[in-house]
PAZAPA-4460 file (N, C-alpha, C; in steps of 0.05 Angstrom, whole numbers, plus 32768, in hexadecimal, padded with zeros to 4 digits):
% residues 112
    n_x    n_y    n_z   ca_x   ca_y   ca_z    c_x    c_y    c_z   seq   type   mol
   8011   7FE8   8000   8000   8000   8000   8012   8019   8000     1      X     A
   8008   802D   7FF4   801D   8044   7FEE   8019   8057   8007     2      X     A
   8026   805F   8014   8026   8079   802D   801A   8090   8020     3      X     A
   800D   809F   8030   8003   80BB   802D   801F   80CC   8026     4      X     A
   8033   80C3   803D   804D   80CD   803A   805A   80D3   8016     5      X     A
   805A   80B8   800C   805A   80B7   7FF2   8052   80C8   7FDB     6      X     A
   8037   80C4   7FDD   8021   80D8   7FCD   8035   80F1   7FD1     7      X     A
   8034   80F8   7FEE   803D   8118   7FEF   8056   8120   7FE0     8      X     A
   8066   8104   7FE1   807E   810E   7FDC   8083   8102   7FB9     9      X     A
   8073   80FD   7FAB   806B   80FD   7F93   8063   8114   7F85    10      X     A
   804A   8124   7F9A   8039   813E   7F93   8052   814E   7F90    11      X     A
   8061   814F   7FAB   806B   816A   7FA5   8089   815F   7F9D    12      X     A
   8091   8158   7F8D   809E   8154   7F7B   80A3   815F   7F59    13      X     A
   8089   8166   7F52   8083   8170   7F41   807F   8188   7F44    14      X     A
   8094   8197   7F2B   8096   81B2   7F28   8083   81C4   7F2E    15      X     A
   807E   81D9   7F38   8077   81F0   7F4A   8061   81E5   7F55    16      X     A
   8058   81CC   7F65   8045   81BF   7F6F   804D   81CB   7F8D    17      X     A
   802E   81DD   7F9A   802B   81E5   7FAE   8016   81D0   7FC0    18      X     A
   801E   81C8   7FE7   800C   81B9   7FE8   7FFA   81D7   7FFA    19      X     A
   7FDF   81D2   7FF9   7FD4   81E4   7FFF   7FB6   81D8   8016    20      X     A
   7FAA   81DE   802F   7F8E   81D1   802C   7F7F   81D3   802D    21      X     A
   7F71   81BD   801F   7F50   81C0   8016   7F38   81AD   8024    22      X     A
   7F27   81C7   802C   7F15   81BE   8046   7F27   81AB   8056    23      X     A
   7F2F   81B2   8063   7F48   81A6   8074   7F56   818D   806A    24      X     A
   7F5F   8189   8056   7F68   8169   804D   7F81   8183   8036    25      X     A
   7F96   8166   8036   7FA7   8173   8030   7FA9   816E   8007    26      X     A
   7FA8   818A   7FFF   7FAE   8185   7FD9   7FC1   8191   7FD5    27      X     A
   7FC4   8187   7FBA   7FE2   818E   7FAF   7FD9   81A1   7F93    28      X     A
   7FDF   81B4   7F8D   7FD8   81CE   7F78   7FF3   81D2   7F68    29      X     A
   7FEB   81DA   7F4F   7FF6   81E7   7F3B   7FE9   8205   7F3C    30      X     A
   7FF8   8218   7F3E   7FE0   8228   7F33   7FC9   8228   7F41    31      X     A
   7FCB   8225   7F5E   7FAD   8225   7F6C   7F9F   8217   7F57    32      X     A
   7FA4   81FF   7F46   7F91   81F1   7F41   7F9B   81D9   7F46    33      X     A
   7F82   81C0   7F57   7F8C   81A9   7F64   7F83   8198   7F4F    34      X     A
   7FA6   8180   7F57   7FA2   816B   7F4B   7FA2   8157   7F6A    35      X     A
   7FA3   8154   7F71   7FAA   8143   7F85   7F9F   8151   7F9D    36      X     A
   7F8B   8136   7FB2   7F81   813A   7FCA   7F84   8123   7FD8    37      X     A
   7F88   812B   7FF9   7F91   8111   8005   7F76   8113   8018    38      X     A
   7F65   80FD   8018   7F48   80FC   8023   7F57   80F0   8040    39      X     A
   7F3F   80FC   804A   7F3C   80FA   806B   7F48   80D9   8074    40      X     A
   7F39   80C8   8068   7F3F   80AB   8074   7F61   809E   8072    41      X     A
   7F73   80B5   8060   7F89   80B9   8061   7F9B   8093   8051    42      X     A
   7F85   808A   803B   7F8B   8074   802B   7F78   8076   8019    43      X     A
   7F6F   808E   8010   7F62   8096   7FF4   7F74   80AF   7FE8    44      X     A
   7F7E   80B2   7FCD   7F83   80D0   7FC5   7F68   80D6   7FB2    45      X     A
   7F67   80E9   7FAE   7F54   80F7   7F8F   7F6A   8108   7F7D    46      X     A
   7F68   80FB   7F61   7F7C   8108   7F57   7F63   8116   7F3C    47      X     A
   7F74   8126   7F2A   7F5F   812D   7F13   7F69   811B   7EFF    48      X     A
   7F58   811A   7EF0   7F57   810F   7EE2   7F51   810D   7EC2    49      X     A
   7F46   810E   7EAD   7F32   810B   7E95   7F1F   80FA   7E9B    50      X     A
   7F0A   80FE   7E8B   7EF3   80F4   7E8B   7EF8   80D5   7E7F    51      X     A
   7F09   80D1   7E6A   7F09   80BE   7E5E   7F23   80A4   7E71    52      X     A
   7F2F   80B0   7E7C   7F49   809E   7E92   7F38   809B   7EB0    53      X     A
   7F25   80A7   7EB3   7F0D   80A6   7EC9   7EFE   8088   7EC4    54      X     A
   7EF3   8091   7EB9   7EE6   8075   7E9F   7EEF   8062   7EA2    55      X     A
   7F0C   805C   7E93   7F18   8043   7E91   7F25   8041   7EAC    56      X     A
   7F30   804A   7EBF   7F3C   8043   7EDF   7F1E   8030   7EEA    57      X     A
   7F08   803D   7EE9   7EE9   8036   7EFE   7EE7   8026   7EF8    58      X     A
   7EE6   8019   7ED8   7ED6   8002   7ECC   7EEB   7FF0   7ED3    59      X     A
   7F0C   7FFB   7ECF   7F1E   7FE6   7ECC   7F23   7FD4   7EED    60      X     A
   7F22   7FED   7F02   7F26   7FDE   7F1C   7F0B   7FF2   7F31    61      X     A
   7EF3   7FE7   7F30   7EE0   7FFA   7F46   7EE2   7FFD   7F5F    62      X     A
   7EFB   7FE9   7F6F   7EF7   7FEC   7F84   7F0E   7FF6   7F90    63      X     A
   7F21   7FFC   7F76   7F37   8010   7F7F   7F32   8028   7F75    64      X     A
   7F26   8030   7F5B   7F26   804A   7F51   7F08   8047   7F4E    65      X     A
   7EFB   8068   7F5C   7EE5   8074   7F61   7EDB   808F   7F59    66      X     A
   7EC9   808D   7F54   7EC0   80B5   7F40   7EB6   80BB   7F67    67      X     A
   7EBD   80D4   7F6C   7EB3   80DB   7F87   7E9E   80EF   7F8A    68      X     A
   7E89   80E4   7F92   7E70   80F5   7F93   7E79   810D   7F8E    69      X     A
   7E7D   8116   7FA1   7E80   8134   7FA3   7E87   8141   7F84    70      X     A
   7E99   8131   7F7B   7EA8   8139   7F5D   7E9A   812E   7F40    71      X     A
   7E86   811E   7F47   7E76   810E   7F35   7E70   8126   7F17    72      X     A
   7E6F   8139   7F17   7E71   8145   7EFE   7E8D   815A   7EF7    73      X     A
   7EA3   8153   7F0A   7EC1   8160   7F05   7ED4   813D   7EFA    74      X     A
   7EDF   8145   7EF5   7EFD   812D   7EED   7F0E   8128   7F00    75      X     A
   7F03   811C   7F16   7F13   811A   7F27   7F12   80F5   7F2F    76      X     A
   7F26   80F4   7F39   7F1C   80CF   7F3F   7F2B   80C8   7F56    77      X     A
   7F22   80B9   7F69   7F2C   80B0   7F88   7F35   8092   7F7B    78      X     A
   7F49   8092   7F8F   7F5D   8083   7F90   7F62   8074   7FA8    79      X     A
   7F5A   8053   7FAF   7F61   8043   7FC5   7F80   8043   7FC3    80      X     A
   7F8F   804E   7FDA   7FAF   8047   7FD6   7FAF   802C   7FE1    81      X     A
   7F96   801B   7FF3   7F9F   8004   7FF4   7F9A   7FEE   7FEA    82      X     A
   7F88   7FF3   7FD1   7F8C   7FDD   7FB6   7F9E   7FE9   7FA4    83      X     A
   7FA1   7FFB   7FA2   7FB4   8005   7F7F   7FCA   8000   7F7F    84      X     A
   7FD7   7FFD   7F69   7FF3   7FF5   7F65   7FFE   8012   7F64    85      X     A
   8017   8010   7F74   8027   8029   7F79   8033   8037   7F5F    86      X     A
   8034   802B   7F4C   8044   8036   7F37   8021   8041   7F27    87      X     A
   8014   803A   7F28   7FFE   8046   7F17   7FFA   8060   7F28    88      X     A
   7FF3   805E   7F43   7FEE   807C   7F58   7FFF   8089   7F50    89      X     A
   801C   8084   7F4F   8032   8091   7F44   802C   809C   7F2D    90      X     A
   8029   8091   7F0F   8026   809E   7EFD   8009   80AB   7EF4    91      X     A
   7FF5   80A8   7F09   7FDF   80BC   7F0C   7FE0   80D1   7F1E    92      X     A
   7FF2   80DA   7F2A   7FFA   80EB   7F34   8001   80F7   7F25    93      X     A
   8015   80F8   7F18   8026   8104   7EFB   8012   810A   7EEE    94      X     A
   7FF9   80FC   7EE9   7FE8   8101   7ED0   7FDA   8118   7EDD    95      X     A
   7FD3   8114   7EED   7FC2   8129   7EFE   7FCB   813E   7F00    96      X     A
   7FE9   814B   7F02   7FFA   8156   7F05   7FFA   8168   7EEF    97      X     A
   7FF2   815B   7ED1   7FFD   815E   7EBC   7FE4   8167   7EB8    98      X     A
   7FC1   8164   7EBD   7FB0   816D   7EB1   7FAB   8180   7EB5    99      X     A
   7FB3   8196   7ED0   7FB9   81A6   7ED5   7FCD   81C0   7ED8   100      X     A
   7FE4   81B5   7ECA   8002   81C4   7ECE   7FFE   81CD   7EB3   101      X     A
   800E   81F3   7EAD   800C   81F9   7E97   801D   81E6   7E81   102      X     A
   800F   81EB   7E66   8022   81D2   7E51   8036   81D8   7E4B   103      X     A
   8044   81F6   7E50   8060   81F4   7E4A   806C   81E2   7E69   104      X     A
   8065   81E5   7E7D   8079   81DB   7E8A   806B   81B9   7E93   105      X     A
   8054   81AD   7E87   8056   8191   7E86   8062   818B   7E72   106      X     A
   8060   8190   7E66   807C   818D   7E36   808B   8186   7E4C   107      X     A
   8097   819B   7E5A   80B4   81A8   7E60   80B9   8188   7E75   108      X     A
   80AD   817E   7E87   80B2   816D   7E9E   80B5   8156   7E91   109      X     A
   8094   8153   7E7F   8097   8135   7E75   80A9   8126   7E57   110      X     A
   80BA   8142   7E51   80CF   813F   7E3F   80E6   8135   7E4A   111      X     A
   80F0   8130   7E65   80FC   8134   7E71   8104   810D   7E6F   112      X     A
***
């Protein structure tokens, strides 16, 4: 299972990623815009997402990846860290990261 620790130190890893928080739970912003939230029960994240990688995560595993009420008409998708495989949270973090970071500087990271 991946640590909250982790997540954090994934989030803010990524270029000018501020952690900031929201309704008391801790997110991670570009640009005061969040990709990444660490829910209360502290073994779920919400990352953003597309509508269409929303889609295929829910159908592909439902009882790890979840559309969250609250967000049910935004792109956002919750995340069990204690079913998911670490390297996928990993590179949905990045994605999440990336749906929100301006495109010169995701080009600029994911050229890298």
């Amino acid at each position: 299972m991946m640590k909250i620790s982790e997540v954090r130190k994934i989030a803010l890893s990524l270029p000018k990623t501020e952690e900031v928080q929201h309704w008391g739970k801790p997110s991670f912003r570009i640009n005061n815009k969040i990709f990444t939230v660490i829910q209360d029960d502290m073994k779920t994240v919400t990352v953003k997402t597309t509508k269409e990688e929303r889609e295929i995560y829910t159908r592909m595993d439902p009882s790890t990846y979840t559309i969250p009420e609250a967000f049910s008409n935004l792109n956002y998708m919750n995340i069990n860290l204690e079913t998911a495989n670490e390297d996928e949270v990993k590179e949905l973090i990045r994605i999440a990261w990336k749906n929100v970071a301006p495109k010169n500087l995701s080009k600029t990271y994911f050229a890298r």
